[in-house]
C-alpha positions in Angstrom: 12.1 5.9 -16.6 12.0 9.1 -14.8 9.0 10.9 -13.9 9.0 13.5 -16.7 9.0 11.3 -19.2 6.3 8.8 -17.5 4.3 12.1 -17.6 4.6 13.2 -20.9 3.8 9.4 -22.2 0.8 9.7 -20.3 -0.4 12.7 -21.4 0.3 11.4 -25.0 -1.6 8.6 -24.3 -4.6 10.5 -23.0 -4.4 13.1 -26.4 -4.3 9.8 -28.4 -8.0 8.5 -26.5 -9.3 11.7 -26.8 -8.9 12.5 -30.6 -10.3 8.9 -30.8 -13.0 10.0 -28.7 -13.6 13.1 -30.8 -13.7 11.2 -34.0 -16.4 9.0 -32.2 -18.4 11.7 -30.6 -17.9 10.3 -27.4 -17.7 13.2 -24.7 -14.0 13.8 -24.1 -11.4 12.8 -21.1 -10.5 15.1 -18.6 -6.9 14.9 -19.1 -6.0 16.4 -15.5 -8.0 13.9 -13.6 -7.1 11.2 -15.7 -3.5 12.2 -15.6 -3.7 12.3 -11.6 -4.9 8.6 -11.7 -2.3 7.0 -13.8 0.1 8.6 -12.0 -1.6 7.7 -8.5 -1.4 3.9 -9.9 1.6 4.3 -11.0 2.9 5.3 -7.8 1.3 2.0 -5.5 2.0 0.0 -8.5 5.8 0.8 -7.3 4.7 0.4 -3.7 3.5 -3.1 -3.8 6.3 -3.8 -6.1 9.1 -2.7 -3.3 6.7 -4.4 -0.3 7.2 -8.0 -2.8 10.9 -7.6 -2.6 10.3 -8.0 1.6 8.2 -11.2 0.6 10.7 -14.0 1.6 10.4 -12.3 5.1 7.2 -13.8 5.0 7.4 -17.5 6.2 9.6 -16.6 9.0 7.5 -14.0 10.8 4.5 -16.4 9.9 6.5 -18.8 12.4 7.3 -16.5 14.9 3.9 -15.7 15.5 2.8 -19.8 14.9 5.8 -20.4 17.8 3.9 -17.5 20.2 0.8 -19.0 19.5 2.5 -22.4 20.6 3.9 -21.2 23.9 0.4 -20.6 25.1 -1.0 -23.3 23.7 1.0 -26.4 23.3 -1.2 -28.9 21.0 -1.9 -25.8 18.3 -1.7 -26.9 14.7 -1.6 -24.6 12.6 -4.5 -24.2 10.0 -4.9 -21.7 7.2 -8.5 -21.7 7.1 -8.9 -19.7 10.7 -9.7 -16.3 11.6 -6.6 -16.2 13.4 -4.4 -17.3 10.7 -5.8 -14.7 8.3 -5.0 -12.3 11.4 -1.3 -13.1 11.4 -1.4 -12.5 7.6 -3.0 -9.2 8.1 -0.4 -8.3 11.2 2.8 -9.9 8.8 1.6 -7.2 6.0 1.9 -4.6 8.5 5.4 -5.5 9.6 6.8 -5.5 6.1 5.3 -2.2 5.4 6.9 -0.8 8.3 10.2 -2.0 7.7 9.6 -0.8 4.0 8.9 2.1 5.4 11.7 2.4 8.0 14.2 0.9 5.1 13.4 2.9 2.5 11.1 5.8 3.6 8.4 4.3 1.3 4.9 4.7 2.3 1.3 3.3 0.6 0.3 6.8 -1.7 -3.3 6.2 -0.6 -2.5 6.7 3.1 -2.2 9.7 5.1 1.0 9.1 7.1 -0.5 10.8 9.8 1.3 9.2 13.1 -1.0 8.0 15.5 0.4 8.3 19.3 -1.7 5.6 21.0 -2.7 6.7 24.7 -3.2 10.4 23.4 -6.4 11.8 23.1 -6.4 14.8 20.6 -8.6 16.6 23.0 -5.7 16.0 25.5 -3.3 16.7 23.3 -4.6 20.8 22.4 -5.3 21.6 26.1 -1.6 20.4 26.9 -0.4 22.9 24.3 
């Protein structure tokens, strides 16, 4: 479904509430707003639906970073209920959302995209200009 039409449904959908709400004598939607956050939803709805398809990625980089841990520290076994291992789960989400990102130019609609260049200060960076 293209975006036009996922619009106008919307919309229709919001006119539908509100006449309900009129009948009612609720106080009424503000269609704009309301319009902005379906769409918003809509849009990391298809995010996190494009980051799943990168899923089966999972287990593997779960073991590199198990096999790292192992290399420093022969006798680990792993265990699920550690800080660390919720750590690795937090770093493996990164990863997929950069190579979603890198793959498909995809990014999370909530987040900036503002690239961060670690080992500038941005007081550095305007007196360099």
């Amino acid at each position: 479904m293209d975006q036009a039409t996922e619009r106008d449904r919307i919309v229709q959908e919001l006119r539908h509430r509100n006449a309900l709400r009129r009948e009612a004598k609720l106080p009424l939607i503000d269609i704009g707003e309301e319009l902005d956050r379906a769409l918003h939803q809509r849009a990391v709805n298809d995010f996190y639906a494009a980051r799943k398809a990168l899923d089966h990625l999972r287990p593997r980089l779960e073991e590199k970073w198990i096999a790292r841990r192992r290399r420093r520290d022969p006798g680990y076994v792993p265990n699920r209920n550690t800080i660390w291992h919720m750590m690795v789960g937090a770093h493996v989400t990164k990863v997929l959302d950069r190579m979603l990102r890198m793959r498909t130019g995809r990014v999370h609609p909530g987040w900036s995209g503002k690239v961060i260049r670690y080992g500038e200060d941005a007081d550095d960076a305007e007196e360099n200009e």
